[in-house]
C-alpha positions as CSV (number, residue, x, y, z in Angstrom):
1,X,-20.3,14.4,-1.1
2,X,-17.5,12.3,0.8
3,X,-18.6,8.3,0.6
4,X,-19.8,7.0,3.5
5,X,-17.5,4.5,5.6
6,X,-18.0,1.4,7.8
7,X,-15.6,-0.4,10.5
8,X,-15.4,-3.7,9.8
9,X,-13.6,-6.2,12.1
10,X,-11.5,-9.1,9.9
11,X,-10.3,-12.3,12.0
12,X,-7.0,-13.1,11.1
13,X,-6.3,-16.4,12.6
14,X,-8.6,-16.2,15.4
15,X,-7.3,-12.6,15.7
16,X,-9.6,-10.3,15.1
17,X,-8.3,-6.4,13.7
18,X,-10.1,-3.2,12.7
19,X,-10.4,-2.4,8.6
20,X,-12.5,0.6,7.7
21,X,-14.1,0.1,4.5
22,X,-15.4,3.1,1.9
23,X,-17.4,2.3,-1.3
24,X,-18.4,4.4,-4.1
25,X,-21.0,3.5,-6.3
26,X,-19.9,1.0,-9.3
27,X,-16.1,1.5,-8.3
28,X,-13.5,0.8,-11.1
29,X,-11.5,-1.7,-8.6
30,X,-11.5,-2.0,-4.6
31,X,-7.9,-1.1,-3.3
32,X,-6.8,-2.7,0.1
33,X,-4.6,-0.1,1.8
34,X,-2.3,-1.3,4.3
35,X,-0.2,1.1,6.7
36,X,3.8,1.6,7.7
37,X,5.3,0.3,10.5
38,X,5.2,3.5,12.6
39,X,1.4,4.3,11.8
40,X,-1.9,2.5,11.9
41,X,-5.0,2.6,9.5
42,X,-6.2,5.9,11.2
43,X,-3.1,7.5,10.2
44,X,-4.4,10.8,8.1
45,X,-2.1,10.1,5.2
46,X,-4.2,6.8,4.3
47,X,-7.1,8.6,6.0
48,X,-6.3,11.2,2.7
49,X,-5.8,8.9,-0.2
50,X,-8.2,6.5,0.6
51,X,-10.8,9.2,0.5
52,X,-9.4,10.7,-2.6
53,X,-9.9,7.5,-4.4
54,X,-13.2,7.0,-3.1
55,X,-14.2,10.6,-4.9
56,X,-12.6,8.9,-8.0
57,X,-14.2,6.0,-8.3
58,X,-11.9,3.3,-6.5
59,X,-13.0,0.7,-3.3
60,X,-10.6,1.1,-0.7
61,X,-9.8,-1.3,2.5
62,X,-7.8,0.0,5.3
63,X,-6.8,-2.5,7.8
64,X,-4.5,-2.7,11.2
65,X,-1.8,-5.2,11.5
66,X,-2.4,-7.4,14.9
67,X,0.8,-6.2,16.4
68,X,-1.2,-2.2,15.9
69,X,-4.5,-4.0,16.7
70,X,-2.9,-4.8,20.1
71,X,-0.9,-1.8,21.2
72,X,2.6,-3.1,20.0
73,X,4.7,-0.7,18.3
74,X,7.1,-3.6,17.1
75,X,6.1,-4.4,13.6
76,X,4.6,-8.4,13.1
77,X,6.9,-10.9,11.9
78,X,6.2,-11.7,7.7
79,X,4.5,-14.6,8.8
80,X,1.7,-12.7,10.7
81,X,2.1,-10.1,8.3
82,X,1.0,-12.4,5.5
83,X,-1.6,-13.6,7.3
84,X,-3.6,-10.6,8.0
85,X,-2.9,-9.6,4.1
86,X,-4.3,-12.7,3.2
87,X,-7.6,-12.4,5.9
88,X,-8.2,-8.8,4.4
89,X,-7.7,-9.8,1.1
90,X,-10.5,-12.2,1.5
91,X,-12.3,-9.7,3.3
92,X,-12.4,-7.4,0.5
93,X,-13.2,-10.2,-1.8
94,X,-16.2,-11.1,-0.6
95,X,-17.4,-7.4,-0.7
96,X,-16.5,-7.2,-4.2
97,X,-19.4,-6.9,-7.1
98,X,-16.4,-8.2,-9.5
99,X,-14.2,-5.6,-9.8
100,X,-10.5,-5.5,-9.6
101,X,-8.5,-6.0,-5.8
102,X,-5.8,-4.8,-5.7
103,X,-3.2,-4.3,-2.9
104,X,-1.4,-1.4,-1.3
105,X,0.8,0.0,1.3
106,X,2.9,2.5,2.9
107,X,6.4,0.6,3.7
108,X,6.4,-2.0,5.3
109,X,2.6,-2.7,4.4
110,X,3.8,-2.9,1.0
111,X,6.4,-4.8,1.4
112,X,4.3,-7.2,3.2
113,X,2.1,-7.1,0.5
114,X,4.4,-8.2,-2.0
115,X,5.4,-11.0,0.1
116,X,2.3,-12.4,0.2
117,X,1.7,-12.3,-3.3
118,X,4.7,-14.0,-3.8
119,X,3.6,-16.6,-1.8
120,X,0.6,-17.0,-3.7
121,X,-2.2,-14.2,-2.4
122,X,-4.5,-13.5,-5.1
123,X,-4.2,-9.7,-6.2
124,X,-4.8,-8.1,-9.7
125,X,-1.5,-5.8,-8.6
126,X,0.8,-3.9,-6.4
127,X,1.1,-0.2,-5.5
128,X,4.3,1.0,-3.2
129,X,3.7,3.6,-1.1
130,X,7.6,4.0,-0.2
131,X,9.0,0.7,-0.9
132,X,11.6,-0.1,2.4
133,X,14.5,-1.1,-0.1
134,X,16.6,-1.1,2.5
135,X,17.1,0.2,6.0
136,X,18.4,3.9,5.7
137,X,22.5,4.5,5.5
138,X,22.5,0.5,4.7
139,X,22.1,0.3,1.2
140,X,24.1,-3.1,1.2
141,X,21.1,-4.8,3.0
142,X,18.7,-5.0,0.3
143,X,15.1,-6.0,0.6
144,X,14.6,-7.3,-2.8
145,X,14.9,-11.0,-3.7
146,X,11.1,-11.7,-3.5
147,X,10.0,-9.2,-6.0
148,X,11.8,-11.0,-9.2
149,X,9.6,-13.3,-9.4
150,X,6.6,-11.3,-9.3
151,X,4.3,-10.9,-13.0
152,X,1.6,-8.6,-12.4
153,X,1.6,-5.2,-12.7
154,X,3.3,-2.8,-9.9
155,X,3.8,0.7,-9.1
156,X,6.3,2.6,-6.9
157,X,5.6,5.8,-5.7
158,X,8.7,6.6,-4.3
159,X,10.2,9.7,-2.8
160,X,13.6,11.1,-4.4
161,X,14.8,11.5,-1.1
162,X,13.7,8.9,0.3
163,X,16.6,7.4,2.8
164,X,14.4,3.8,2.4
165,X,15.2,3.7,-1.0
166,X,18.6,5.0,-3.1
167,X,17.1,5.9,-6.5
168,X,19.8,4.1,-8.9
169,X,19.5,1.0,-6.3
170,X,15.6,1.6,-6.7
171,X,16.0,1.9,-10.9
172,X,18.1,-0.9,-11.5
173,X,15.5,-3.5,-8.8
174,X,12.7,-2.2,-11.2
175,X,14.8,-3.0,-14.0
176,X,15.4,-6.2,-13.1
177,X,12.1,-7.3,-12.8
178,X,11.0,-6.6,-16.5
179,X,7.6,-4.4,-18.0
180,X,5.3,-5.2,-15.4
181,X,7.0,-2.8,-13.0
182,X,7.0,0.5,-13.1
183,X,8.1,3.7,-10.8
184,X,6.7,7.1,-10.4
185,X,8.7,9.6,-8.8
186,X,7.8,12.1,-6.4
187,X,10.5,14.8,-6.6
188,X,11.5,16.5,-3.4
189,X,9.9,13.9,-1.5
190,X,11.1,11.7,1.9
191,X,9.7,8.7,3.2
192,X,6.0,9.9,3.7
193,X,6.3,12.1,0.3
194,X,6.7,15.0,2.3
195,X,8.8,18.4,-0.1
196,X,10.9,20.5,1.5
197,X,9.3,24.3,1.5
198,X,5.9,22.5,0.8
199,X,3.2,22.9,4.2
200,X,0.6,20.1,3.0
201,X,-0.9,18.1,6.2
202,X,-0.5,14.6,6.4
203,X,-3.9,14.2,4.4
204,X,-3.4,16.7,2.1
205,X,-0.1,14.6,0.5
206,X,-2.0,11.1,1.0
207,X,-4.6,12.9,-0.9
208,X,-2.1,14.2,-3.6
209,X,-1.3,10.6,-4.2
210,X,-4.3,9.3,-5.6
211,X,-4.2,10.6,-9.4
212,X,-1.3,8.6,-10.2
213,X,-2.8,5.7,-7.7
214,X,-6.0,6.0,-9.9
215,X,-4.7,6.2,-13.4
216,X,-2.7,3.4,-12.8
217,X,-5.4,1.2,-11.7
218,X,-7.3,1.9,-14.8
219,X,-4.6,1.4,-17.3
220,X,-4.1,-1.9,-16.0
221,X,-7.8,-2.7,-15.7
């Protein structure tokens, strides 16, 4: 039996933006999902893993940006970004019975995340849904210098074809930033982990998603 979700509403600077909220009984850690640029928290690929982890155990939090919120299809700026990550992260917090939160995204919701936790958002650790390394054909224009400074743990789930993300470029970043970071591979996969030859829907791969999402979350418990 699928667990049940809520809409929630979050104010983010007198802002207020949808979050849709799913919670099993005596979850392992409460995950706050954030989306991509191109897609908001409805998208069936979140839709898809958060439910999956929901069926394993694990909270999740999906949440719109206020640019999505409103209708914009331009993303926010980092600064607003960060702001809504740090509003939902609170959110989720005070929903919490004292497990784990931990933060999420597809792209650019990832990317924000790690931003924020670099400027000091509380989170027990990171999972990349597609980390944006860099704009695709532009390796040169790296999206990186935030993350070295960055101790807790972190996953990227990450395409080998994704265009966002060249995988020696990708090795040597994860590298560089020591044991806490890890990546996970998806092999045949593009930017939304789709495989060539492979007819999943867009739930069906968000759904895929969540074992290593899961077992990732308890190792690091």
């Amino acid at each position: 039996m699928r667990t049940a979700e809520s809409s929630v509403t979050i104010d983010v600077d007198g802002t207020p933006v949808s979050g849709i909220y799913g919670r099993p009984d005596n979850p392992v850690a409460t995950l706050v999902l954030a989306h991509g640029a191109g897609a908001g928290m409805e998208h069936p690929f979140l839709g898809g893993l958060a439910h999956a982890l929901n069926d394993d155990g694990v909270a999740t939090l999906r949440f719109n940006f206020p640019y999505r919120e409103a209708g914009k299809k331009f993303p926010d700026r980092p600064p607003a970004a960060i702001a809504a990550w740090r509003a939902v992260m609170s959110e989720a917090a005070s929903r919490s019975e004292g497990e784990p939160l931990w933060a999420a995204g597809k792209s650019f919701g990832g990317r924000m995340a790690s931003m924020a936790v670099a400027e000091g958002m509380p989170a027990e650790g990171l999972i990349y849904l597609g980390y944006p390394l860099h704009p695709p054909g532009k390796p040169e224009k790296l999206r990186d210098e935030h993350l070295y400074g960055l101790t807790l743990p972190m996953l990227f789930l990450q395409g080998t074809r994704d265009t966002f993300a060249t995988p020696e470029l990708l090795e040597n970043v994860v590298a560089r930033i020591g044991p806490a970071a890890t990546i996970e591979w998806w092999e045949g996969g593009d930017h939304s982990f789709g495989r060539a030859g492979v007819k999943k829907s867009a739930a069906e791969v968000g759904a895929s998603l969540a074992p290593p999402v899961s077992a990732f979350l308890r190792k690091n418990r």
